[in-house]
Jmol script that loads the backbone (N, CA, C; Angstrom):
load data "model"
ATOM      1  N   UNK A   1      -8.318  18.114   3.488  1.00  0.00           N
ATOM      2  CA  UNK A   1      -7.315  17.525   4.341  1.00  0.00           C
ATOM      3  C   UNK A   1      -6.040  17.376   3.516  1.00  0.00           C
ATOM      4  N   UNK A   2      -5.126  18.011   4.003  1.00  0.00           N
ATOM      5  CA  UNK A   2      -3.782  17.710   3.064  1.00  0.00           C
ATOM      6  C   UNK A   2      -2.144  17.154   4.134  1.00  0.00           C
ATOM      7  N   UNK A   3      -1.521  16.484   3.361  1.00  0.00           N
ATOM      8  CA  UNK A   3      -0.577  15.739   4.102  1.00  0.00           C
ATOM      9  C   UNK A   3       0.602  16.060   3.290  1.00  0.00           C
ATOM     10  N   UNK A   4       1.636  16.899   4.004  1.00  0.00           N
ATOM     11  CA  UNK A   4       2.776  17.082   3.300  1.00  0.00           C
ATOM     12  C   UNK A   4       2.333  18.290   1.874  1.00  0.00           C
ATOM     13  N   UNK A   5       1.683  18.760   1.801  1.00  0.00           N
ATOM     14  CA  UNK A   5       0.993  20.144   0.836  1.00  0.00           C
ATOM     15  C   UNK A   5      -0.127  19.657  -0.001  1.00  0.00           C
ATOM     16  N   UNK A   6      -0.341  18.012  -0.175  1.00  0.00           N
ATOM     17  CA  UNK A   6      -0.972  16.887  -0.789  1.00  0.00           C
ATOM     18  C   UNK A   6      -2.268  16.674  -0.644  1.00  0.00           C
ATOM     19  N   UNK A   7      -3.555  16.776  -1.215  1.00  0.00           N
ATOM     20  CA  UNK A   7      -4.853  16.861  -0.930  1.00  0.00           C
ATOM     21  C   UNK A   7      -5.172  15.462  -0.851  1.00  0.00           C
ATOM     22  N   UNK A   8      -5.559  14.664   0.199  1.00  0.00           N
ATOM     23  CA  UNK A   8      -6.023  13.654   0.416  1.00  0.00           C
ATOM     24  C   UNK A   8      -7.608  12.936   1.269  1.00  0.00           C
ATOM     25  N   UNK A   9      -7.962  14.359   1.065  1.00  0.00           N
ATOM     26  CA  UNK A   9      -9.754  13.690   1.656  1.00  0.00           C
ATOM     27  C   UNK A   9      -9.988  15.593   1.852  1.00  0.00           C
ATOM     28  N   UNK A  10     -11.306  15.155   2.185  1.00  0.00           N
ATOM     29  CA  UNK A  10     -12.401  16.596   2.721  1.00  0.00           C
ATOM     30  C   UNK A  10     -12.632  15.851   3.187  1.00  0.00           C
ATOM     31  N   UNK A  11     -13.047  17.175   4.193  1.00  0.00           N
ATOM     32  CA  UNK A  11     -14.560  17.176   4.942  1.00  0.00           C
ATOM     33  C   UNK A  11     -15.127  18.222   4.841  1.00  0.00           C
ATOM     34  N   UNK A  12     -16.540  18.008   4.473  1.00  0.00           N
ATOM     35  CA  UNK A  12     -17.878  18.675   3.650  1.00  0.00           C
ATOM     36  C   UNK A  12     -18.906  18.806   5.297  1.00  0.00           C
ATOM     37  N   UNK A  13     -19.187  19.627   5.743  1.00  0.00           N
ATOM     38  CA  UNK A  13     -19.876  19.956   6.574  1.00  0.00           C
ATOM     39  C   UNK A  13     -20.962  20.888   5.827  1.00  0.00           C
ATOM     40  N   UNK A  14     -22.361  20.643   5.956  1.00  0.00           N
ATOM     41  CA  UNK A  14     -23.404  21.105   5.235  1.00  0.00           C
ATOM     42  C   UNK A  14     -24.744  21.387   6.275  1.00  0.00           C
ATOM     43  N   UNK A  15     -25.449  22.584   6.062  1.00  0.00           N
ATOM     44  CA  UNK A  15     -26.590  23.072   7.300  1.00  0.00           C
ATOM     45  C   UNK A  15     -27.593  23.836   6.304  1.00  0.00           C
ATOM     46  N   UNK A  16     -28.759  23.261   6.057  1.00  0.00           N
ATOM     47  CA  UNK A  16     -29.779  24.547   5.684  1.00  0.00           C
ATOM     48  C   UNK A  16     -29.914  25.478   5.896  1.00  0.00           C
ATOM     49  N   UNK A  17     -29.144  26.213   6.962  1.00  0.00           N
ATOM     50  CA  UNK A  17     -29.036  28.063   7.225  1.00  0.00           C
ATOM     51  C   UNK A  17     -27.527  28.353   7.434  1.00  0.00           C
ATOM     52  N   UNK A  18     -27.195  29.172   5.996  1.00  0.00           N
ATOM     53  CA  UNK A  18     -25.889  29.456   6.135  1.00  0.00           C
ATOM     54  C   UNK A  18     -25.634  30.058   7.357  1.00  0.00           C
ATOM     55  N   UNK A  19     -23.999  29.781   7.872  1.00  0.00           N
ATOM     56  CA  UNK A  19     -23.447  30.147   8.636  1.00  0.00           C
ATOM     57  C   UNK A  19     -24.060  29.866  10.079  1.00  0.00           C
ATOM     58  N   UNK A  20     -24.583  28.544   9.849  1.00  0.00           N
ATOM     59  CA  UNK A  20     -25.341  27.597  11.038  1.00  0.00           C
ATOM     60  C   UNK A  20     -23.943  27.231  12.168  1.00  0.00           C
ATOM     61  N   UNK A  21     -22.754  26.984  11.980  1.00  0.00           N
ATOM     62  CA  UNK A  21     -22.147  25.977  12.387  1.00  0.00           C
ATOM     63  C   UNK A  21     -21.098  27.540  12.605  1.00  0.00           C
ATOM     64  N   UNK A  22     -21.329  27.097  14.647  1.00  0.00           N
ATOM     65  CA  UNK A  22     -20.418  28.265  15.365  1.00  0.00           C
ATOM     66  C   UNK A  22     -18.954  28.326  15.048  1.00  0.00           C
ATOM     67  N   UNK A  23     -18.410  29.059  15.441  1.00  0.00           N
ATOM     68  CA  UNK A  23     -16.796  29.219  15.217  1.00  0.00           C
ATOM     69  C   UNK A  23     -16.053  28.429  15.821  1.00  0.00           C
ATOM     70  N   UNK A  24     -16.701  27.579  17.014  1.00  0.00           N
ATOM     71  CA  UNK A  24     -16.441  26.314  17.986  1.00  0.00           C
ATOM     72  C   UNK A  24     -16.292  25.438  16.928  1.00  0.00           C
ATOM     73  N   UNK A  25     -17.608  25.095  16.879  1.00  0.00           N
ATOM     74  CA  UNK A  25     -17.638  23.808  15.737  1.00  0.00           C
ATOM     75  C   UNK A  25     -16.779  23.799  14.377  1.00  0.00           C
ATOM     76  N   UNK A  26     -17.188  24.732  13.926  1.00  0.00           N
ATOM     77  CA  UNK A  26     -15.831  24.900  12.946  1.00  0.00           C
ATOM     78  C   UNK A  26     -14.383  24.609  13.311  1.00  0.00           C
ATOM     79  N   UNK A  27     -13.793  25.054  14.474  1.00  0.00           N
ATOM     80  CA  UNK A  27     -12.592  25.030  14.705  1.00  0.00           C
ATOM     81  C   UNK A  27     -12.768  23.770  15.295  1.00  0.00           C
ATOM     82  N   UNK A  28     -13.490  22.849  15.717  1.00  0.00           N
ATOM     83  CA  UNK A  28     -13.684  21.378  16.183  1.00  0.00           C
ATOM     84  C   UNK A  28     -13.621  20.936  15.052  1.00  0.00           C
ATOM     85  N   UNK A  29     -13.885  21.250  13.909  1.00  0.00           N
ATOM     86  CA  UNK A  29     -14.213  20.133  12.584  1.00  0.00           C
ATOM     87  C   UNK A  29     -12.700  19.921  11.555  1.00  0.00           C
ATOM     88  N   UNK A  30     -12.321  21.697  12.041  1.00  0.00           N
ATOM     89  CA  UNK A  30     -11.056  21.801  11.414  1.00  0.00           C
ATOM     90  C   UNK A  30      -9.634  20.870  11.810  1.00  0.00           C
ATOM     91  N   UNK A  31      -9.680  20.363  13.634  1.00  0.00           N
ATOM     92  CA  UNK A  31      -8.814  19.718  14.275  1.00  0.00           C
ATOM     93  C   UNK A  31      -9.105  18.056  13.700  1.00  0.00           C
ATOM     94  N   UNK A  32     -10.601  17.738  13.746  1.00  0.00           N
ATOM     95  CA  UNK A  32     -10.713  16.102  12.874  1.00  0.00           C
ATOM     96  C   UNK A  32     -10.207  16.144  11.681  1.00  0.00           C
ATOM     97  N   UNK A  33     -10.493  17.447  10.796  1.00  0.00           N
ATOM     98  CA  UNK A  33     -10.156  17.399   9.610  1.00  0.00           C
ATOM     99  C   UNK A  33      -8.288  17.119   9.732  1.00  0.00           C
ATOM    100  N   UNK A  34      -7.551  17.814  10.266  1.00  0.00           N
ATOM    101  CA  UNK A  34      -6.256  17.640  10.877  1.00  0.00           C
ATOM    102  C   UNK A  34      -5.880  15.872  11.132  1.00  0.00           C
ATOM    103  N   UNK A  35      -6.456  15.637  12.462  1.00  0.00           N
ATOM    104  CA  UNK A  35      -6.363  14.363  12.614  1.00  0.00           C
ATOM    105  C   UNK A  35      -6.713  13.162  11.517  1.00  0.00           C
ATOM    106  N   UNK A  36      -7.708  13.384  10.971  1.00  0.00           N
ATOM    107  CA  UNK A  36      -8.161  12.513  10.177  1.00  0.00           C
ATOM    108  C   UNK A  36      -6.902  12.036   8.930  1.00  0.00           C
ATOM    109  N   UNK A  37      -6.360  13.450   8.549  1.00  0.00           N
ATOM    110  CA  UNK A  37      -5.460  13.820   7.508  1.00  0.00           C
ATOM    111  C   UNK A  37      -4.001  12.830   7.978  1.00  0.00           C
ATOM    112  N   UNK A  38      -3.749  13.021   9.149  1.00  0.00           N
ATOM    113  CA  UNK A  38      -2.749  11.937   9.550  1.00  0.00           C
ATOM    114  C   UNK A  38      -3.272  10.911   9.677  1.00  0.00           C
ATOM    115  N   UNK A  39      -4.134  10.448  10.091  1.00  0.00           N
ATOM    116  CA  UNK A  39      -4.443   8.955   9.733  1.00  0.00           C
ATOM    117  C   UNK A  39      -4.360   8.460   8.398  1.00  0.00           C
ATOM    118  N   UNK A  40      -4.458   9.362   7.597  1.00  0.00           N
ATOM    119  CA  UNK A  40      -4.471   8.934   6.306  1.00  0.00           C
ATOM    120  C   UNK A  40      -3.137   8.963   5.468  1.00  0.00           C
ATOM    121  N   UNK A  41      -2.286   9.754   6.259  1.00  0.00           N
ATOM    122  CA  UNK A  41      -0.756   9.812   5.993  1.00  0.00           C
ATOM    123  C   UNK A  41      -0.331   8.485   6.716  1.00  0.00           C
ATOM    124  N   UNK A  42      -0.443   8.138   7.646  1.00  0.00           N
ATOM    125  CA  UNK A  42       0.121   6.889   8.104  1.00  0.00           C
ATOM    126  C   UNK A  42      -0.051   5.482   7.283  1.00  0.00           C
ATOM    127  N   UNK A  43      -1.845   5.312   6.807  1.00  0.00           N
ATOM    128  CA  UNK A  43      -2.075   4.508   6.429  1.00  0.00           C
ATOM    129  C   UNK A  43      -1.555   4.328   4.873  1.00  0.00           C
ATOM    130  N   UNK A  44      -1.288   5.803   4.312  1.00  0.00           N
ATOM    131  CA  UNK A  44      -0.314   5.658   3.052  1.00  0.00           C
ATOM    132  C   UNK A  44       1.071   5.113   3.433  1.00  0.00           C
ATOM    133  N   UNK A  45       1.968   5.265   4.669  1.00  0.00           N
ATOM    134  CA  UNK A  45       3.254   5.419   4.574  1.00  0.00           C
ATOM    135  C   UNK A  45       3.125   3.914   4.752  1.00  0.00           C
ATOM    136  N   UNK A  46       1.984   3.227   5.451  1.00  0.00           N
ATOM    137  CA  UNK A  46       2.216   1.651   6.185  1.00  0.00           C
ATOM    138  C   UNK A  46       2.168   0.971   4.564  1.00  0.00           C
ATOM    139  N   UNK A  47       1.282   1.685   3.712  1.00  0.00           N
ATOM    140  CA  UNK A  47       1.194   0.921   2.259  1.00  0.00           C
ATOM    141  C   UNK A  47       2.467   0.923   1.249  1.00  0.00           C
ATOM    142  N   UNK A  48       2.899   1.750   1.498  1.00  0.00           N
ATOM    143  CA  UNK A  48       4.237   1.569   0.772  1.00  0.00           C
ATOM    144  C   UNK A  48       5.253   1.333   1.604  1.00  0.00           C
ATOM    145  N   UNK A  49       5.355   1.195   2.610  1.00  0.00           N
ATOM    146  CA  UNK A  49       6.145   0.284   3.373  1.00  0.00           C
ATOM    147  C   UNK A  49       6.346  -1.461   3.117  1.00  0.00           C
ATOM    148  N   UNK A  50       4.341  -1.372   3.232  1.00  0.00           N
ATOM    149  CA  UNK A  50       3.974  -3.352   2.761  1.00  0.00           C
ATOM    150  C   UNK A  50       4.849  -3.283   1.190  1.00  0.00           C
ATOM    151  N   UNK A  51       4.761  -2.492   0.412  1.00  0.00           N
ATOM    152  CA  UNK A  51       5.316  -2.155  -1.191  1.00  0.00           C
ATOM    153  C   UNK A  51       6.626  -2.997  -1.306  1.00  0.00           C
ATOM    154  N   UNK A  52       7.203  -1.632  -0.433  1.00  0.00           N
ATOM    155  CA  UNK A  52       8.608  -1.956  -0.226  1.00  0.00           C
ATOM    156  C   UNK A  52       9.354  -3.411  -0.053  1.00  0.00           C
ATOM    157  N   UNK A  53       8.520  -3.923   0.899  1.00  0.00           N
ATOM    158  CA  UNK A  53       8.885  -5.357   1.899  1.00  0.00           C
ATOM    159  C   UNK A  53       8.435  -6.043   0.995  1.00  0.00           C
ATOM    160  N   UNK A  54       7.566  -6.005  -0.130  1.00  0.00           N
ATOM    161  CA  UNK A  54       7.421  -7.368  -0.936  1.00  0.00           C
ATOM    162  C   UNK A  54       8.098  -7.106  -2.367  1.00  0.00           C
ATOM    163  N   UNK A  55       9.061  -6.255  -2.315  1.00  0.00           N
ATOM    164  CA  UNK A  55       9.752  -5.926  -3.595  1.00  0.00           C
ATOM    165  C   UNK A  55      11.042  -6.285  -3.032  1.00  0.00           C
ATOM    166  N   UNK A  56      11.451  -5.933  -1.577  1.00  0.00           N
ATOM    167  CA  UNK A  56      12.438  -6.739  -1.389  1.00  0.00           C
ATOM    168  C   UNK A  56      12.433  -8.326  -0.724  1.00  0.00           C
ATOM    169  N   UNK A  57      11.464  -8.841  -0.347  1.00  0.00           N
ATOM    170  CA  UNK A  57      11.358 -10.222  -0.513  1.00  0.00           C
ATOM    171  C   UNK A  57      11.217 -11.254  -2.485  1.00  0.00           C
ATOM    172  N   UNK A  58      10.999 -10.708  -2.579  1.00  0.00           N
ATOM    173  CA  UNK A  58      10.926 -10.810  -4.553  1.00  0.00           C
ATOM    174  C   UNK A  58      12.317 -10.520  -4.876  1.00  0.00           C
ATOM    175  N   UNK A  59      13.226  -9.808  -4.510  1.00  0.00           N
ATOM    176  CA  UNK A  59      14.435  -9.243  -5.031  1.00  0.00           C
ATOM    177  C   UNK A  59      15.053 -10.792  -4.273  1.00  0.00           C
ATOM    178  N   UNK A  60      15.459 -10.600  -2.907  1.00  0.00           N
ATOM    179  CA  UNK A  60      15.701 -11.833  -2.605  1.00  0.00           C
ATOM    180  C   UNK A  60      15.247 -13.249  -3.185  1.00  0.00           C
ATOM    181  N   UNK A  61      14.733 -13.541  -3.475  1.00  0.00           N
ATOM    182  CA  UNK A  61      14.363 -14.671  -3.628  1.00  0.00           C
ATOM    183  C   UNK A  61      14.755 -14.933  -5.216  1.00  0.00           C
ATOM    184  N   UNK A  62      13.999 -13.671  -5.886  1.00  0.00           N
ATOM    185  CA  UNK A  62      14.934 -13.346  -7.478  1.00  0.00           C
ATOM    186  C   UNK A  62      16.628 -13.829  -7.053  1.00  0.00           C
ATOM    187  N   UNK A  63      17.301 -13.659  -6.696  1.00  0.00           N
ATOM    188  CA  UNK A  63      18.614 -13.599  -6.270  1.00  0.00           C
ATOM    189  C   UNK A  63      19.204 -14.762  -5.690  1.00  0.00           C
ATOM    190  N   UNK A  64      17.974 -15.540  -5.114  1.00  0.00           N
ATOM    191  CA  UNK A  64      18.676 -16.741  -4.441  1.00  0.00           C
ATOM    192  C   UNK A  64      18.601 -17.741  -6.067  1.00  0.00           C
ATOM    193  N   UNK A  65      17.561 -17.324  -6.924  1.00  0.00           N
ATOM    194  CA  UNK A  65      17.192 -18.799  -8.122  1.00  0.00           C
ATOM    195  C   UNK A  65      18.439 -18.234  -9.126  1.00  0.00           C
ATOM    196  N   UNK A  66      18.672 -16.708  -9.154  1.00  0.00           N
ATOM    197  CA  UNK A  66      19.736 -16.445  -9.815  1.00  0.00           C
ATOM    198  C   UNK A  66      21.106 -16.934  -9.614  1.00  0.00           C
ATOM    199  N   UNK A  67      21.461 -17.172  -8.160  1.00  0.00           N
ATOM    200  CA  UNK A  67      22.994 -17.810  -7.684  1.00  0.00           C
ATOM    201  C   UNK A  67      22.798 -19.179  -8.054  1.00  0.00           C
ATOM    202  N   UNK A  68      21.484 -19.743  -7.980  1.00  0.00           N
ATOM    203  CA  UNK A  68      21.652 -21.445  -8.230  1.00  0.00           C
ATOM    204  C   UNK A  68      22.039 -21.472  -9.767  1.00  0.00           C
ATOM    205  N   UNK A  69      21.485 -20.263 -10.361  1.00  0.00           N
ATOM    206  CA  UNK A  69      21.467 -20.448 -11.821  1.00  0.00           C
ATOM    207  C   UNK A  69      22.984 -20.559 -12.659  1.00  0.00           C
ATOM    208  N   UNK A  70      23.188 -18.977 -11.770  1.00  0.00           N
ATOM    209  CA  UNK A  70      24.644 -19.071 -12.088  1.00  0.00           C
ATOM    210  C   UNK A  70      25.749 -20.312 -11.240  1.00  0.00           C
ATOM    211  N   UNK A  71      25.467 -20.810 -10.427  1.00  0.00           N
ATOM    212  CA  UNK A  71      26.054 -21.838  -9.645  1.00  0.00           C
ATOM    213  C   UNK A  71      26.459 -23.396 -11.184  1.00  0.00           C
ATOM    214  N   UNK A  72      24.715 -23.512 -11.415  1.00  0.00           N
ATOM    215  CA  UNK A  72      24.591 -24.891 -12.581  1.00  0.00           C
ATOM    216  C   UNK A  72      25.617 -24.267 -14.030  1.00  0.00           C
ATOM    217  N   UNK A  73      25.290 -23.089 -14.058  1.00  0.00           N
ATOM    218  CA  UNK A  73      26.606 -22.720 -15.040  1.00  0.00           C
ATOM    219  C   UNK A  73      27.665 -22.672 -15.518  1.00  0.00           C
ATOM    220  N   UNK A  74      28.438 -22.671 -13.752  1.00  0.00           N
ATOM    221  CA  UNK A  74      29.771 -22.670 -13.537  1.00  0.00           C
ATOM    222  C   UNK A  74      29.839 -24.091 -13.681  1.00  0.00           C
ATOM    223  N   UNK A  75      29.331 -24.861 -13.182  1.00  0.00           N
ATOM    224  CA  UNK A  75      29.447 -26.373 -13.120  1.00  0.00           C
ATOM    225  C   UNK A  75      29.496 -27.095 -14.261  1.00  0.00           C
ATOM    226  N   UNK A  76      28.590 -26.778 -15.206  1.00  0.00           N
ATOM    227  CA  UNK A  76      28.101 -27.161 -16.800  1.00  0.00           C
ATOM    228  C   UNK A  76      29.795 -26.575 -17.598  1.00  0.00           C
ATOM    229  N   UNK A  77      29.714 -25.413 -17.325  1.00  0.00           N
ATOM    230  CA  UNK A  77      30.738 -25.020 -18.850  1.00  0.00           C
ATOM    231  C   UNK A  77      31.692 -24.367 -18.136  1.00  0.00           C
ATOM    232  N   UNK A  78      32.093 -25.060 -16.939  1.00  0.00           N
ATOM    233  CA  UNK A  78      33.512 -24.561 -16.020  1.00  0.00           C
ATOM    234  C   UNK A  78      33.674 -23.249 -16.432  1.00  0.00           C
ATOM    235  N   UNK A  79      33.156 -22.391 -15.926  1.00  0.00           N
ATOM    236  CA  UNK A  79      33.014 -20.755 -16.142  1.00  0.00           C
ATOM    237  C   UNK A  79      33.192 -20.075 -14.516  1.00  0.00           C
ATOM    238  N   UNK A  80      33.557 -18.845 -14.496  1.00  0.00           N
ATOM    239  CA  UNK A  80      33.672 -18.156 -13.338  1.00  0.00           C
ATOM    240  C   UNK A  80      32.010 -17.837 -13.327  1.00  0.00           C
ATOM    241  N   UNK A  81      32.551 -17.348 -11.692  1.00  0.00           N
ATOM    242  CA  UNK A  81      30.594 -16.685 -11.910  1.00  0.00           C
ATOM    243  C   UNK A  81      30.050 -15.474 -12.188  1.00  0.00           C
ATOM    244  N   UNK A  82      31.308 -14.559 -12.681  1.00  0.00           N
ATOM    245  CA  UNK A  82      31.343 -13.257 -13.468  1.00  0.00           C
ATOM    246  C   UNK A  82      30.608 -14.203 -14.919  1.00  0.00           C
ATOM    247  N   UNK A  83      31.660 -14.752 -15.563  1.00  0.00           N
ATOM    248  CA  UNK A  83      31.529 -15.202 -16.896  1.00  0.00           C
ATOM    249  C   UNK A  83      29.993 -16.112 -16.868  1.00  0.00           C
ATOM    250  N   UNK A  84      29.423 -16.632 -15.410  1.00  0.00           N
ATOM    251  CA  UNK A  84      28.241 -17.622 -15.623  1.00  0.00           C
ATOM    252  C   UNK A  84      26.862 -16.278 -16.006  1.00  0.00           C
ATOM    253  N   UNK A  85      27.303 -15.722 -14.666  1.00  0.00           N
ATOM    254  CA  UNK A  85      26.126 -14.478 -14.807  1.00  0.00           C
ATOM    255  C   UNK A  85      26.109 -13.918 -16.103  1.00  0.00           C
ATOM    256  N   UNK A  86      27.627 -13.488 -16.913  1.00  0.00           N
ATOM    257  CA  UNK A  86      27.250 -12.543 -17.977  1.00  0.00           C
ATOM    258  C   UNK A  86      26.704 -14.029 -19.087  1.00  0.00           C
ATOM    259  N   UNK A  87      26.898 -15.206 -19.321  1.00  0.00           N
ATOM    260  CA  UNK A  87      25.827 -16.012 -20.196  1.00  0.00           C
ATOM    261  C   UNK A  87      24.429 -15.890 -19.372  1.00  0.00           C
ATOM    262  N   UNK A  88      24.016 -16.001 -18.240  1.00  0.00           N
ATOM    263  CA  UNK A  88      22.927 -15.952 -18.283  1.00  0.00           C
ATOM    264  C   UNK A  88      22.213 -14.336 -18.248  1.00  0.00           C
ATOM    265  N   UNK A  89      22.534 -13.406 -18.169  1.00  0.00           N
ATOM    266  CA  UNK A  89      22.489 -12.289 -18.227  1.00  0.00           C
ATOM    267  C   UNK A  89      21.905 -12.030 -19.805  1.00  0.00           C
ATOM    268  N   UNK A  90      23.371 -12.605 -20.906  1.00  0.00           N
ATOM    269  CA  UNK A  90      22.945 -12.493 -22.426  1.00  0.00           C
ATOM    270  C   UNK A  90      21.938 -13.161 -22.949  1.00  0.00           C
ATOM    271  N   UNK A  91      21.732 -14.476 -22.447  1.00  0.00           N
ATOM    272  CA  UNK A  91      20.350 -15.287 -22.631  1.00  0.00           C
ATOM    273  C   UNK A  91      19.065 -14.765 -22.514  1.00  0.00           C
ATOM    274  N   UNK A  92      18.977 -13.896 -21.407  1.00  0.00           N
ATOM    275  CA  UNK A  92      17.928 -13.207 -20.837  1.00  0.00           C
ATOM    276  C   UNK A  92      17.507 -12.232 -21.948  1.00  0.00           C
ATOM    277  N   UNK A  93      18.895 -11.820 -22.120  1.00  0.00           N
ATOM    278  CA  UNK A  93      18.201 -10.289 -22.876  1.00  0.00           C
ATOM    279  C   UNK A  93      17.730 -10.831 -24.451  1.00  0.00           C
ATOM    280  N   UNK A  94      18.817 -12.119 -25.183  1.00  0.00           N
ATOM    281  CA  UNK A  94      18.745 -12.035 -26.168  1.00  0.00           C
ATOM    282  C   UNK A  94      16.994 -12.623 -26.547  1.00  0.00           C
ATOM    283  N   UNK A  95      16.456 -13.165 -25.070  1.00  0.00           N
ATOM    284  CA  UNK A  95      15.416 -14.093 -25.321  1.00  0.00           C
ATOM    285  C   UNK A  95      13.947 -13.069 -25.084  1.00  0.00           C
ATOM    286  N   UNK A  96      14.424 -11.947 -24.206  1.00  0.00           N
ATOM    287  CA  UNK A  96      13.134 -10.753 -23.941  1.00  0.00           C
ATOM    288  C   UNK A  96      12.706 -11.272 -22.666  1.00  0.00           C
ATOM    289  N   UNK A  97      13.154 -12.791 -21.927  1.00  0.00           N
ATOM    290  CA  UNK A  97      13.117 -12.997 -20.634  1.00  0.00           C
ATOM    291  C   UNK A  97      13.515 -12.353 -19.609  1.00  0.00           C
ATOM    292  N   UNK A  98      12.546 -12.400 -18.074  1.00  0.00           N
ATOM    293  CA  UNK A  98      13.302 -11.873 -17.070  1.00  0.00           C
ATOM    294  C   UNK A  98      14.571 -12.974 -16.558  1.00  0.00           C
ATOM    295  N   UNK A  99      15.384 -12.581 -15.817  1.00  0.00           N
ATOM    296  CA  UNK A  99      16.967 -13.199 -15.759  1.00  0.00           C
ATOM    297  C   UNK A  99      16.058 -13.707 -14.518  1.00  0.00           C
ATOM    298  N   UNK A 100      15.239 -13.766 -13.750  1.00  0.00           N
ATOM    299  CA  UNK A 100      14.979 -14.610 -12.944  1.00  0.00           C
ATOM    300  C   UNK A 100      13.935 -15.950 -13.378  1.00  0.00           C
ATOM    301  N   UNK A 101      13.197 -15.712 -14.278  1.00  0.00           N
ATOM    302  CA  UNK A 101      12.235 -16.771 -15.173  1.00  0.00           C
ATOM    303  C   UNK A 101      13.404 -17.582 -15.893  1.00  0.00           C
ATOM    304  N   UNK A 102      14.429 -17.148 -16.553  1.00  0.00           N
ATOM    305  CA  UNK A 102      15.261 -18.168 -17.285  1.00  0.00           C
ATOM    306  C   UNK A 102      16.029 -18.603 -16.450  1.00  0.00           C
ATOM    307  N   UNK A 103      16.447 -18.038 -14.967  1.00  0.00           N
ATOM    308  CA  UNK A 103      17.229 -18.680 -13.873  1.00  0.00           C
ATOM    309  C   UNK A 103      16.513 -19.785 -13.438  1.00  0.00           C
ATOM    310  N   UNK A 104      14.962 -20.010 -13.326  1.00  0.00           N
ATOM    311  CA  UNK A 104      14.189 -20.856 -12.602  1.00  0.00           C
ATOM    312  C   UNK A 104      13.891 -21.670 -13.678  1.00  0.00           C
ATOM    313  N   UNK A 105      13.991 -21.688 -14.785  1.00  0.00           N
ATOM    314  CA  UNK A 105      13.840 -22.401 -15.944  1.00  0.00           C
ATOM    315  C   UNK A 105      14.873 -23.345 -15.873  1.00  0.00           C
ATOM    316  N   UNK A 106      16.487 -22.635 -16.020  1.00  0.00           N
ATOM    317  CA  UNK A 106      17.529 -23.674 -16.237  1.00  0.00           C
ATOM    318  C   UNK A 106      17.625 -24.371 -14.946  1.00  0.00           C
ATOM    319  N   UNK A 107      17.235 -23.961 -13.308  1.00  0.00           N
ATOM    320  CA  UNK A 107      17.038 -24.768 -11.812  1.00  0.00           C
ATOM    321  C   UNK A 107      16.549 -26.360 -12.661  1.00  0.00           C
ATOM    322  N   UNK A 108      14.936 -26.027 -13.067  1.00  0.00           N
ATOM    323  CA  UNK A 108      13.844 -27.217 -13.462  1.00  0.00           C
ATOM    324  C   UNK A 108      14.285 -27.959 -14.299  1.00  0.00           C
ATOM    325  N   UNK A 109      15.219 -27.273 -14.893  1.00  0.00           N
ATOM    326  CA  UNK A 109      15.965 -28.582 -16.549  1.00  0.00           C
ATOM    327  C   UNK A 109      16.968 -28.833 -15.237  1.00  0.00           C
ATOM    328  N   UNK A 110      17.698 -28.309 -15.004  1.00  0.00           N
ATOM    329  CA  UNK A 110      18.812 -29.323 -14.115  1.00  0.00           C
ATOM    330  C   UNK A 110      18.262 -30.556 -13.395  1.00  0.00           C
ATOM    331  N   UNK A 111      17.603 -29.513 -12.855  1.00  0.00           N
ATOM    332  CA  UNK A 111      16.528 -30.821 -11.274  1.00  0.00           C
ATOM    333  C   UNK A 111      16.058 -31.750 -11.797  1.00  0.00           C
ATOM    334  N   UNK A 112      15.483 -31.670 -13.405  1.00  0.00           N
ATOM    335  CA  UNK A 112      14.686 -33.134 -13.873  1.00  0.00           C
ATOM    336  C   UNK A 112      15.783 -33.946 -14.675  1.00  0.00           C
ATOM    337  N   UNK A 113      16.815 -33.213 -15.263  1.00  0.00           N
ATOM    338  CA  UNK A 113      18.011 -33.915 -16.059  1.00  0.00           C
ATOM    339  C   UNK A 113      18.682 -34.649 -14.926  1.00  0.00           C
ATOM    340  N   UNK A 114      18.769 -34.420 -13.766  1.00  0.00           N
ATOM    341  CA  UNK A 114      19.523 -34.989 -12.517  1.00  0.00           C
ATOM    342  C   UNK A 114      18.684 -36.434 -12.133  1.00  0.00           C
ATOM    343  N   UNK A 115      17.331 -36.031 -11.686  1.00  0.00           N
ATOM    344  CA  UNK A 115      16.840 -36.969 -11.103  1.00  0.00           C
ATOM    345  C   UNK A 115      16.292 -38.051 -12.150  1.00  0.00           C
ATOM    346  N   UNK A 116      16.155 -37.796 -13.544  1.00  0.00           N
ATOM    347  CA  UNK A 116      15.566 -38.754 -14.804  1.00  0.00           C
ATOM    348  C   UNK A 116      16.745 -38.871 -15.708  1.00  0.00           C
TER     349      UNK A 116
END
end "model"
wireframe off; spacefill off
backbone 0.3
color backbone group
């Protein structure tokens, strides 16, 4: 079964007397084999679709802790938010952190320096 030139399943049809299985049946086995093959293209395209949608819910959400981050920045060391992003940007790299783990890091020091 192939999808797009792509081998993605058989079907193995097997009979104790060669050449058991009429030219009917064959050409019946060949159309499931067909069908089957798109089912299996769909159920790939729906999986990297789900892929997609939770890489861009993650991007978002990466993005919303990043604006707060850069937001507490601007506020802290009166910086633009070009100049907040590129400190937290350099922090990130100089530390081997992702810029969204040290964004949600400096959120939790704000939030507890605020409320204690």
């Amino acid at each position: 079964m192939t999808v797009h030139h792509d081998a993605v399943g058989a079907l193995n049809l097997y009979s104790r007397t060669p050449g058991a299985l009429p030219t009917a049946d064959r050409d019946r086995a060949a159309r499931f084999a067909g069908q089957a093959a798109g089912a299996v293209a769909l159920a790939l395209r729906l999986r990297e679709r789900e892929a997609e949608a939770q890489h861009l819910e993650t991007a978002l959400r990466s993005r919303s802790t990043i604006d707060q981050a850069v937001g507490i920045l601007m506020a802290r060391a009166h910086l633009s938010p070009d100049a907040a992003f590129e400190v937290l940007r350099r922090r990130s790299q100089d530390s081997k952190r992702k810029l969204r783990d040290l964004a949600a890091d400096l959120i939790a020091d704000a939030a507890t320096h605020r409320s204690g």
